[in-house]
C-alpha positions, 0 to 999 in steps of 0.5 A: 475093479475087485481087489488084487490083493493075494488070496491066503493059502489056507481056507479058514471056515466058518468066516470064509464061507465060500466054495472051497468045498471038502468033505471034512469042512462045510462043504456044499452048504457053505455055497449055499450060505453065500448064496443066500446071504449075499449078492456077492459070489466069493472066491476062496479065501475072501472074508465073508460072514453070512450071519447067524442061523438057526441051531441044527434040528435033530442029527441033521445039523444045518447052517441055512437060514431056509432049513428045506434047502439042506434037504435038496442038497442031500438029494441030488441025483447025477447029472449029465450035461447035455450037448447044446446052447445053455442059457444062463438067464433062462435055463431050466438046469439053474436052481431056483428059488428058495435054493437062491434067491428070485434075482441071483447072479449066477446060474448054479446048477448042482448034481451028485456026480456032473458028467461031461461025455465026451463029444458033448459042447456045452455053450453057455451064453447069458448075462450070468456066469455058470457055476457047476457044484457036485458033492460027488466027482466031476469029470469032463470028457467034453466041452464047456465053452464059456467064451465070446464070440464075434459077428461073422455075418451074414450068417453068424451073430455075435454070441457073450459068454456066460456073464462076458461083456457084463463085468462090472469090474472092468476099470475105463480106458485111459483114453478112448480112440479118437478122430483127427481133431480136423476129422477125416480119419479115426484111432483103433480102440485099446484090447481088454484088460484082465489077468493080461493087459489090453494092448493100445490102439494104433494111431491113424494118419500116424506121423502127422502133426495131428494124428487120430489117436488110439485108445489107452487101456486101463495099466491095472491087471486084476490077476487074482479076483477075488469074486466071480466075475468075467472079462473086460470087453475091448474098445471101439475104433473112433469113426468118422461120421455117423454113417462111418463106424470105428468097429466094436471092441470084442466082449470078455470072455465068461466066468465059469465055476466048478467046484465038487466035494471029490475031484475034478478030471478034465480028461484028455480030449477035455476043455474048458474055455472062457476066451475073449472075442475078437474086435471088428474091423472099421469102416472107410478110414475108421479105426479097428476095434479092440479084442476082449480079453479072456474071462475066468476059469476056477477049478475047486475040488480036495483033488483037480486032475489037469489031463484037457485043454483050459483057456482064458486067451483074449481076442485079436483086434479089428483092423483099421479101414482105409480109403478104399476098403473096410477093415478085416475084423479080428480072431476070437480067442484060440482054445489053444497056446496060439494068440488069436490073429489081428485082422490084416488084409496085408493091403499096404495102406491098411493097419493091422490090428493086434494079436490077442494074449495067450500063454506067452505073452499073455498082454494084448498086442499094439494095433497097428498105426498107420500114416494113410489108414486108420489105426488097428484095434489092440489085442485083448489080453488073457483071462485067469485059470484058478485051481484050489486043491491038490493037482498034479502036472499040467494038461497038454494046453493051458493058456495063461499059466494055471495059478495053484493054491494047494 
């Protein structure tokens, strides 16, 4: 688990070497420093210092230890995202070495001015979160969606947002969902946990001397991170056999960055999205998996303009299977105010799962127990949406609340 600690207001260069850009400070070569140098990507106001470099050559100072990559980075061309899947651990728009190094963490693609036309869906999917950098203005008019996505067979795999279901910051359950000590009947599996909590997962034979119990999220939010990093995938409902699966906790949202030198527009008709997806529901008398909680937005620039939607909302939970039917799986998050449902056939003997954090509440509901089926999948809880820089009022849908440090 990163640090939760509370982030200084102001950026104090040259030690805070991260993409806090202005034009009046390091700007863009302070990214590349901490790319460079280490394995870490900060966000602002996290100490680090990338160690000594060579002096600057000539009128051209430098801080690179690699002094051709100061070169690239006054040679960027603008850059229009295309319409389409990108891939974070494949794509050709990710930089390269020696920009970074041969196993860097991040996809980061850099540009001049970075434009997202509108009725453009930029998808990004893969093990690595997205970073976007401009040393001009970035304005989005379409979408980049960073979320993750459940299974909706036959036809629709599950997809992991860029960098979701690869946290190495989640903390453990407390407790994972778990059959009846004498079998026969399985617990919900506990939301994802990030910047909202991970609701708990239903009981199954609920009110018995020996219930299948549901898993216990981890009670410790991580609302300001302090590295890049993406959401918290949600639990497994407890099966009852081999054969008889509790359903997979739905992945954490992903981890996008967009950091420019000038400004940042997210105009309306604009979004950016980094929502959990919902978990699955169980099989014959298994428990619902939970929803994955929402990943990371940050936004940095000297001005951000808020005219889109932003969200970091968590996945619904999976509802639990009874004895004649499996469970209904639950919702990926919304791009929206609105919590993402829980799966519920509103079959009497069934158990619900649990809706994801959003706006208000941001935690992930309780999955549903139940004293003849298995217990409901948790819902996820929500992600985080930073903003470094001066902005204005709020956008038409931001889910959670936005957090500002001017």
């Amino acid at each position: 688990m990163q640090s939760a600690s509370t982030l200084p207001a102001a950026w104090k260069p040259p030690r805070s070497a991260a993409l806090r850009l202005r034009a009046q400070a390091l700007g863009l070569a302070a990214l590349a420093t901490t790319l460079v140098a280490s394995c870490e990507f900060p966000l602002p106001g996290a100490d680090v210092d990338p160690g000594p470099g060579p002096p600057p050559l000539g009128d051209a100072p430098c801080e690179l230890r690699d002094r051709s990559i100061c070169v690239h980075l006054v040679e960027l061309a603008d850059q229009s995202l295309p319409d389409g899947v990108l891939d974070t651990d494949t794509s050709d728009l990710c930089a390269k070495p020696p920009l970074v190094p041969a196993a860097a963490p991040y996809c980061v693609i850099r540009a001049a001015a970075l434009t997202v036309p509108a009725g453009v869906t930029v998808r990004a999917i893969g093990a690595r979160p997205l970073v976007l950098v401009a040393t001009g203005a970035v304005t989005i008019n379409g979408t980049i969606d960073v979320s993750s996505r459940r299974e909706a067979l036959p036809s629709t795999p599950k997809s992991t947002g860029a960098g979701g279901g690869h946290a190495t910051s989640c903390l453990a359950f407390l407790r994972a969902a778990q059959p009846k000590s004498a079998g026969g009947i399985g617990g919900g599996g506990g939301g994802g946990t990030f910047g909202g909590l991970g609701g708990s997962g239903g009981d199954g034979d609920a009110g018995s001397a020996d219930p299948a119990v549901g898993g216990l999220p981890t009670l410790m939010r991580d609302p300001q991170p302090t590295t890049l990093r993406a959401g918290c995938r949600g639990g497994q409902g407890a099966g009852i056999s081999a054969a008889t699966k509790g359903g997979d906790g739905g992945d954490g949202g992903g981890a996008l960055y967009v950091a420019s030198k000038l400004s940042i527009t997210v105009n309306l008709g604009g979004q950016l999205a980094a929502n959990g997806a919902g978990g699955l529901g169980g099989d014959l008398l298994s428990g619902g998996g939970g929803g994955g909680s929402g990943g990371l937005l940050v936004l940095d620039a000297p001005t951000v303009t808020r005219g889109g939607r932003l969200t970091a909302n968590g996945g619904g939970g999976g509802e639990g299977g009874s004895a004649s039917a499996a469970g209904l799986p639950g919702a990926d998050g919304l791009i929206s105010t609105a919590h993402a449902a829980g799966g519920d056939s509103g079959a009497p003997s069934t158990s619900a799962g649990g809706a994801g954090g959003a706006r208000s509440p941001i935690d992930g509901e309780y999955g549903a127990n139940s004293p003849a089926a298995a217990g409901g999948g948790a819902g996820g809880g929500t992600g985080v949406i930073r903003i470094y820089g001066a902005t204005g009022t709020a956008g038409p849908v931001e889910s959670p609340g936005v957090q500002h440090t001017p």
